[in-house]
N, C-alpha and C positions, 0 to 999 in steps of 0.2 A: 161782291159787286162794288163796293167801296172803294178797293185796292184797285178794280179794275178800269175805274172811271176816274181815280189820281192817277194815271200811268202819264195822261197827257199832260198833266200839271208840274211841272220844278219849282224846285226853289229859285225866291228870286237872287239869294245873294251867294248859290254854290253850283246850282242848275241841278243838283240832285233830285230824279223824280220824286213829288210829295209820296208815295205809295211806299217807299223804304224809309217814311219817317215814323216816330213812335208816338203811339196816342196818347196824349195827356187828357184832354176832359171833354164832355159832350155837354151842350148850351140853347137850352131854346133858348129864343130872341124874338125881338121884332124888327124887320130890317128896317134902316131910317134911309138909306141913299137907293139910289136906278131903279129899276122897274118895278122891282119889288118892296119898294120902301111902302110902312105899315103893314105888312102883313108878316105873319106868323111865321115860325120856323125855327131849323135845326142846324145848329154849325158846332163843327169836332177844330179842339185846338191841336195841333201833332208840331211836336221842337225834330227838325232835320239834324242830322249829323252834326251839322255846321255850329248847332246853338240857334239859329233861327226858328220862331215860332210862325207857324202859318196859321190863319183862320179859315176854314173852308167851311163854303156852305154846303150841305150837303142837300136840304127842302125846303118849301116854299107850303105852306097850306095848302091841302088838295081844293077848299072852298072856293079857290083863286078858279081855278078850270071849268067850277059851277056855273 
């Protein structure tokens, strides 16, 4: 599901889809900026071919939908 939902994502500085980049670490947080600033959640860091490190988020507290 993961793979399949970076497909529509590039990088911003090679255009290589995020889906062929390699995962380095997974990160709860709590988001501080746009809609979902203060709530809970999970973001994977993945370095593209290029050297570029992308941060995606991947969820948002399911409590937010309650």
């Amino acid at each position: 599901m993961i793979g399949a939902a970076l497909l529509a994502d590039s990088c911003p500085v090679c255009a290589t889809p995020l889906s062929s980049a390699d995962y380095l670490e997974r990160h709860e947080v709590t988001f501080v900026k746009g809609e979902f600033r203060g709530e809970p959640g999970t973001v994977i860091l993945a370095e593209c071919s290029c050297g570029h490190t992308a941060v995606i988020p991947l969820s948002v507290s399911p409590r937010r939908a309650a």
